[in-house]
C-alpha atoms as a printed R data frame, in Angstrom:
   type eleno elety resid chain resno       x       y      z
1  ATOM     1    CA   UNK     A     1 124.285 186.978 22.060
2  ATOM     2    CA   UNK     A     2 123.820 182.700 22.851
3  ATOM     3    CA   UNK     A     3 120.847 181.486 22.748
4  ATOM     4    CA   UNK     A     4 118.865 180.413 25.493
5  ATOM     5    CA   UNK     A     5 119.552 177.363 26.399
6  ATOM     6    CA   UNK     A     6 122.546 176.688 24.473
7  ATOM     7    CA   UNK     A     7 125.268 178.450 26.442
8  ATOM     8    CA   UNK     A     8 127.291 175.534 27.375
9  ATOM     9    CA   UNK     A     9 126.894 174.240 23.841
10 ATOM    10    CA   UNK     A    10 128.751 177.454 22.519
11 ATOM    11    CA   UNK     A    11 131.324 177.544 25.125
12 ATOM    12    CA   UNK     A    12 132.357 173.746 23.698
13 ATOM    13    CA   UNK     A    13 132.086 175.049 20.343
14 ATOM    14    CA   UNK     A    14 134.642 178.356 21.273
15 ATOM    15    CA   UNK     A    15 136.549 176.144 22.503
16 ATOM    16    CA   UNK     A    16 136.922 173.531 19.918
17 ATOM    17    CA   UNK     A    17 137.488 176.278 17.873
18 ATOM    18    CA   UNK     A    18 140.335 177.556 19.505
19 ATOM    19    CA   UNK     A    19 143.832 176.913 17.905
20 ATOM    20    CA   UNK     A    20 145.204 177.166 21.743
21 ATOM    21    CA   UNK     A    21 142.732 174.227 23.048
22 ATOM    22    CA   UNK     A    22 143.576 172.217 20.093
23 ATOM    23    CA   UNK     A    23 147.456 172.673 21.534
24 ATOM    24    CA   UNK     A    24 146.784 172.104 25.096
25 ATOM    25    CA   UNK     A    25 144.475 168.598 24.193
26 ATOM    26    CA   UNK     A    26 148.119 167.411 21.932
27 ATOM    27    CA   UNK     A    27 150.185 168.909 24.952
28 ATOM    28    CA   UNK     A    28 147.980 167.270 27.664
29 ATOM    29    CA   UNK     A    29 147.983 163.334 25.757
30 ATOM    30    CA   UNK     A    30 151.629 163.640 26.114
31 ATOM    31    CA   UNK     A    31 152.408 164.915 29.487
32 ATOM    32    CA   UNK     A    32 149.337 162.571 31.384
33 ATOM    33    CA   UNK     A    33 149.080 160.174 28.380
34 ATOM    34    CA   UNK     A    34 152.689 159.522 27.145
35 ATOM    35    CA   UNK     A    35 151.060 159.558 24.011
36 ATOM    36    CA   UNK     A    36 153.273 160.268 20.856
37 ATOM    37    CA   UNK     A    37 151.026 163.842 20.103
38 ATOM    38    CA   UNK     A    38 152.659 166.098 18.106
39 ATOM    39    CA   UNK     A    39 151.705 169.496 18.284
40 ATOM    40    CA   UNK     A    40 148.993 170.358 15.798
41 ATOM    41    CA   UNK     A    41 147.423 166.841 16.028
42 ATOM    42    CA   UNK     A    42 144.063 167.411 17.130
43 ATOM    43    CA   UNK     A    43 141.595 169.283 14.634
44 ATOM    44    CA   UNK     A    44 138.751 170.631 15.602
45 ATOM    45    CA   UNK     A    45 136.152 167.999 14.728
46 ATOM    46    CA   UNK     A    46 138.739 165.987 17.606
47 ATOM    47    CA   UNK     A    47 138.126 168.480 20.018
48 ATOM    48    CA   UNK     A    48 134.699 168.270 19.442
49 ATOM    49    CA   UNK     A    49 134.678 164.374 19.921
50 ATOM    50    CA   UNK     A    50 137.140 164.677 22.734
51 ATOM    51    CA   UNK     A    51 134.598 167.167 24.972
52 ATOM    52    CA   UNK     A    52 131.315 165.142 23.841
53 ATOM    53    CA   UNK     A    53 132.928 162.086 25.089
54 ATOM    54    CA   UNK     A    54 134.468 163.765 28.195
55 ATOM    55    CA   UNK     A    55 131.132 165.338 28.937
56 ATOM    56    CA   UNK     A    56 129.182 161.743 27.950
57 ATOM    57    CA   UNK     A    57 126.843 163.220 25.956
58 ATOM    58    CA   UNK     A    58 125.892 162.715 22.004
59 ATOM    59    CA   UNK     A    59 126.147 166.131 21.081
60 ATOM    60    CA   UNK     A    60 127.618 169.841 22.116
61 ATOM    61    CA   UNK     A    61 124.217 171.069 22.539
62 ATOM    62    CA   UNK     A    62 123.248 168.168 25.021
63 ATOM    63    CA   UNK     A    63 125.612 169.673 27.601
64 ATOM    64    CA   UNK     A    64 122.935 172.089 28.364
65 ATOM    65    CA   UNK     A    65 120.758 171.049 30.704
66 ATOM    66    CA   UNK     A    66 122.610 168.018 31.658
67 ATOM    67    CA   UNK     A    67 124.327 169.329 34.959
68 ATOM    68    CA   UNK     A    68 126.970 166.863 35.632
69 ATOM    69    CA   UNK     A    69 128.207 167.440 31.742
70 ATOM    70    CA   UNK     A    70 128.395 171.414 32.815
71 ATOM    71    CA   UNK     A    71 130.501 170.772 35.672
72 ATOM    72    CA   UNK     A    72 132.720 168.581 33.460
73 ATOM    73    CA   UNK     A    73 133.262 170.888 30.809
74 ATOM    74    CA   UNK     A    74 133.239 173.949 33.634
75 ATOM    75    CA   UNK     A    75 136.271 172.023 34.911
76 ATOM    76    CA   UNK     A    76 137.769 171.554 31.268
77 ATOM    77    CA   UNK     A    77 137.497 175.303 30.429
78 ATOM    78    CA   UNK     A    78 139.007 176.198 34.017
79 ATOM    79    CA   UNK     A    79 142.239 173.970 33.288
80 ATOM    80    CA   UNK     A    80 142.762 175.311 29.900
81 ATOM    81    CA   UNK     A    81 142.247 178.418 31.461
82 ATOM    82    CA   UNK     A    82 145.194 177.689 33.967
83 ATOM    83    CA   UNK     A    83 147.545 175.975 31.150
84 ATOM    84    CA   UNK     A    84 146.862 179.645 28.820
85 ATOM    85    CA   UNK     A    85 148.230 181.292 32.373
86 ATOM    86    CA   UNK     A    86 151.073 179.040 32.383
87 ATOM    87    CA   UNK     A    87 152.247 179.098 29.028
88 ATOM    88    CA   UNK     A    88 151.675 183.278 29.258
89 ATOM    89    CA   UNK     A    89 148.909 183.995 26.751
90 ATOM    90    CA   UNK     A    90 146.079 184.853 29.179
């Protein structure tokens, strides 16, 4: 059971912890970065940083209550969501 309050925060912290997020964030600097990424790049402390700057907040657990960071990382979780689909693991 999460917390009240800190739903969003554990969502970000699933997903940092999530070998497959870890692979999309290497797969997704290449393909709309050109970045040289290779797969297994990104640890999780990265994926952390990555979502806490993508959200603009300081921490995981200031996404909750800070609606425009929930609709960022609602919008992050929904395109790894669709990439998962893609590459046939959801």
């Amino acid at each position: 059971m999460v917390a009240r309050g800190k739903r969003w925060a554990n969502v970000a912290g699933i997903l940092c912890a999530d070998p497959a997020f870890r692979l999309y964030l290497d797969q997704r600097a290449r393909a709309k970065f050109g970045q040289d990424v290779p797969d297994g790049t990104h640890t999780e402390t990265d994926a952390a940083d990555w979502i806490r700057k993508a959200c603009e907040v300081a921490s995981r657990k200031d996404i909750d209550g800070n609606p425009s960071a929930v609709r960022v990382l609602t919008g992050i979780r929904s395109r790894f969501d669709f990439w998962k689909k893609k590459q046939g693991e959801a």
